[in-house]
C-alpha positions in Angstrom: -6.1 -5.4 9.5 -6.7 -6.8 12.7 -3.3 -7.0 15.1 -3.3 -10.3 15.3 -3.4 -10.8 11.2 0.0 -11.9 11.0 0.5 -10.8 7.3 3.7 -10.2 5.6 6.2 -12.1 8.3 9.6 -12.2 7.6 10.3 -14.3 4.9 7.4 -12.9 2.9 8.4 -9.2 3.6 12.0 -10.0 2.4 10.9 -12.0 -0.5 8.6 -9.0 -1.9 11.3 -7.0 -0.8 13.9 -8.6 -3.1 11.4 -9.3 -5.9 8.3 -6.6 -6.2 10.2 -3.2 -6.1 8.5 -2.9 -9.6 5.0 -1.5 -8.1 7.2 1.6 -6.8 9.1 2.2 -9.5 6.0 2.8 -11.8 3.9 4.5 -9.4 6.8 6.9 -8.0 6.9 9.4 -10.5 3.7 10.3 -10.6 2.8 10.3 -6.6 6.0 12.8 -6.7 4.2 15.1 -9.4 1.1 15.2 -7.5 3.4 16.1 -4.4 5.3 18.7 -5.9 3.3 21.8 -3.9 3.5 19.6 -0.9 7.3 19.3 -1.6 7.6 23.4 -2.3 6.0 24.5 1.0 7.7 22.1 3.2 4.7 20.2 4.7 4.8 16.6 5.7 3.9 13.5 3.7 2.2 10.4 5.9 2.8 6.9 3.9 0.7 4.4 5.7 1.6 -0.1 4.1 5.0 1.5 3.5 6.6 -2.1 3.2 9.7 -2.4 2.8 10.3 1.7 2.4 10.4 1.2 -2.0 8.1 4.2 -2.3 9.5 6.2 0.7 13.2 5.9 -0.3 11.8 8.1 -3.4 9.9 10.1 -1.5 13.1 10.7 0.8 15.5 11.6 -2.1 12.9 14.2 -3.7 13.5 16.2 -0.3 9.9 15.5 1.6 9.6 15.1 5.4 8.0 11.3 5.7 6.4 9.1 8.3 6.4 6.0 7.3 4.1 3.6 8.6 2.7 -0.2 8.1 1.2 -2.9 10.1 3.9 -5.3 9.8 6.8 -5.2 12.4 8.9 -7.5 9.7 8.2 -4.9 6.7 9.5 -1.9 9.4 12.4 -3.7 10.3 13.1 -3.4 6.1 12.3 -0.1 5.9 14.1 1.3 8.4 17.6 0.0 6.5 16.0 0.9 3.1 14.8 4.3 4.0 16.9 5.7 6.7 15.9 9.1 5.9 12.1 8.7 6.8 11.3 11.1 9.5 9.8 8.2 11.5 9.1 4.6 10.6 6.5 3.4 13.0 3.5 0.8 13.7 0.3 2.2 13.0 -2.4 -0.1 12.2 -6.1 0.9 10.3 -8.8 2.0 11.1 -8.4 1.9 14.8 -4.9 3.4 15.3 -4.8 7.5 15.8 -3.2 9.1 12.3 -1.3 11.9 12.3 -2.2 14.8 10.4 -0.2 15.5 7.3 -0.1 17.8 4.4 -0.4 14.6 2.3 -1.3 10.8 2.6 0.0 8.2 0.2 0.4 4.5 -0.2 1.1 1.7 -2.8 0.2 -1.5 -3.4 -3.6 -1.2 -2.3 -2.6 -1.5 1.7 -6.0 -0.4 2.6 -7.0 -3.4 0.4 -6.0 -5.9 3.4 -8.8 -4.5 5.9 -11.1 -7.3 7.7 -14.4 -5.4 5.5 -15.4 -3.1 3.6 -16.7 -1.4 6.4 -13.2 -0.8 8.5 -12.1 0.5 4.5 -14.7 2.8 4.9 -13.9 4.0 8.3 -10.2 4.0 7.5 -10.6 6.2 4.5 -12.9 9.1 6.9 -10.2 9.0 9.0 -7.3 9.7 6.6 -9.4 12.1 4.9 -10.2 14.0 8.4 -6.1 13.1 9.0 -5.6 15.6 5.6 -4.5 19.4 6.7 -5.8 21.9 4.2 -4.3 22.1 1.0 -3.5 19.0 1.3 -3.3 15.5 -1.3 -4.3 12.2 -0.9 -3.3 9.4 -3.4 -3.5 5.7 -2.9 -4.4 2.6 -5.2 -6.9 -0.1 -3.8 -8.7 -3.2 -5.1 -12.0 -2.7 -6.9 -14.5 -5.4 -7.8 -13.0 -5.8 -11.2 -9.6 -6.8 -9.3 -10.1 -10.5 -9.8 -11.3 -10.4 -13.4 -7.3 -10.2 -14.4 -6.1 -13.5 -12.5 -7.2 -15.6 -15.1 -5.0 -18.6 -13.8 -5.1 -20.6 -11.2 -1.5 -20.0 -9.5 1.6 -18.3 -11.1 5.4 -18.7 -9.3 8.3 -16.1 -9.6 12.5 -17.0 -9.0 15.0 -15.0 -7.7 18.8 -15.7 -7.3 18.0 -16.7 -3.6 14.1 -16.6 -3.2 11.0 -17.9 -5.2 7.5 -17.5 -4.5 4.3 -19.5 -5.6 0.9 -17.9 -5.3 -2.4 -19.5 -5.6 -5.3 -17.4 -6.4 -9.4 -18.3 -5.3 -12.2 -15.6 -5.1 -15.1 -16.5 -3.1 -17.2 -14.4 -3.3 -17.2 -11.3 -5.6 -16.0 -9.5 -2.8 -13.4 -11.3 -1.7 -9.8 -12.2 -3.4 -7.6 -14.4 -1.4 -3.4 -15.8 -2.4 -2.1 -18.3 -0.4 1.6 -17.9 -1.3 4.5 -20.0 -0.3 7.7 -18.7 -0.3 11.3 -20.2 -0.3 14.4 -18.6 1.3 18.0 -19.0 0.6 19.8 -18.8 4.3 23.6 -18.1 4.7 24.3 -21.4 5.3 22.7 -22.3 1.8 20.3 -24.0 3.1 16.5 -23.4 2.4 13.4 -22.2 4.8 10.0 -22.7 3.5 6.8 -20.1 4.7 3.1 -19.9 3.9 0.6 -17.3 4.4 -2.7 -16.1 3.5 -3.8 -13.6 2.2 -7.3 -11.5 2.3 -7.9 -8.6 -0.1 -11.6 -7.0 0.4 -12.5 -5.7 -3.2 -15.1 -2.8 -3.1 -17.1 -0.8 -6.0 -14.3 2.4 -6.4 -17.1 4.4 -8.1 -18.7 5.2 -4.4 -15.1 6.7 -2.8 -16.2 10.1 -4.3 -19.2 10.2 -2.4 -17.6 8.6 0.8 -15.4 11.7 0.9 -17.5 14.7 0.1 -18.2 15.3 3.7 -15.3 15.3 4.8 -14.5 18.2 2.5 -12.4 15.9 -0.2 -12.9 16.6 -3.8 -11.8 12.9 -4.6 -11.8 10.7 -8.6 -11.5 7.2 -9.0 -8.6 6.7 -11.6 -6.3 4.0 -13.3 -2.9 5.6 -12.8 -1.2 8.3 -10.6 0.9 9.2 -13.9 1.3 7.8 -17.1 2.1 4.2 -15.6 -0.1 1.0 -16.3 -1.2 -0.5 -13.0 -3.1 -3.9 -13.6 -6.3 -4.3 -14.6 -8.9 -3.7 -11.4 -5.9 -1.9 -9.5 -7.7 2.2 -9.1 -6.1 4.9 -7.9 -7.7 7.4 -5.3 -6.6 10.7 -5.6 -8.3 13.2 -3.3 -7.3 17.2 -2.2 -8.5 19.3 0.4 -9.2 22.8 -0.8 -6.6 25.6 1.3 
């Protein structure tokens, strides 16, 4: 993402703050499985599009040591009150931004997914990968091509007690998904603040990420869950190790 790609501004963050803490729940368990030997020696977990903190408040109560990152100043603000327990909750923006190393690297809802190209996801991925300290696990979820096959409608709209969100889909270009979502806010003084933005999701063939990551020393497979969860259709998983 770009630093001037003003995605997830403040009324967005909050609304998928108050509405999409779903994603986490699912995918928590088994990112904490797969972080159990990272947990037992003490060694330090990197979450880069933390959001709001949903996945690093779980990662927090298991006992880890976390930095928790994201490209959106709004979504930090939301962390820091949600996961107070985080290590560090700081700005770090791919592919350009230095990474710190860690003993593992994890993120949720396809973060990586929002780069300009494929080829920044490609260049953000070597770096996390050279970012992993032996012994170490990487596990995130990103968009493959199949992504779009599951939006078979045009738009879809969700309500909250003091929030609602309509998102309208469009894909391009096989490449390319895009949601232009507007968002409604309930304010304290019960009155009512419309947003829009737009979103840009590159989608890219998963089946090559192995290959990416064999020189970096990463014995990586392209999955469909971290656990037993069901993660939708054209959502993979990336789950990579560094040998000790």
């Amino acid at each position: 993402m770009s630093p001037a790609t003003p995605y997830y501004r403040r009324d967005l963050a909050l609304v998928h703050h108050l509405g999409f803490g779903f994603h986490a729940d699912a995918c928590a368990p088994g990112i904490l499985a797969l972080l159990k030997p990272v947990r037992a020696r003490g060694g330090l977990v990197l979450e880069f599009g933390c959001g709001s903190g949903l996945l690093t408040r779980y990662l927090v109560e298991a006992g880890h040591r976390v930095v928790a990152t994201d490209a959106s100043p709004a979504m930090l603000e939301l962390a820091r009150e949600t996961a107070p327990g985080a290590e560090t909750i700081e700005l770090l923006r791919l592919p350009d931004d230095p990474i710190p190393s860690a003993d593992a690297i994890v993120a949720i809802g396809h973060p990586i997914s929002y780069l300009d190209e494929e080829a920044d996801i490609d260049r953000a991925l070597v770096a996390l990968a050279r970012a992993l300290r032996p012994g170490g696990t990487l596990a995130i979820d990103i968009c493959d091509l199949s992504w779009g096959s599951q939006w078979t409608a045009e738009s879809s709209g969700r309500v909250g007690e003091a929030w609602a969100i309509v998102t309208r889909y469009s894909r391009p270009t096989p490449q390319k998904f895009i949601r232009d979502m507007t968002t409604f806010l309930r304010h304290d003084d019960d009155t009512w603040h419309r947003a829009d933005e737009h979103h840009e999701n590159v989608l890219v063939d998963t089946s090559r990420l192995p290959s990416l990551l064999a020189p970096e020393g990463l014995t990586a497979h392209v999955g469909t869950s971290f656990g037993t969860e069901t993660l939708p259709a054209g959502l993979h998983t990336l789950i990579a190790t560094r040998p000790e």
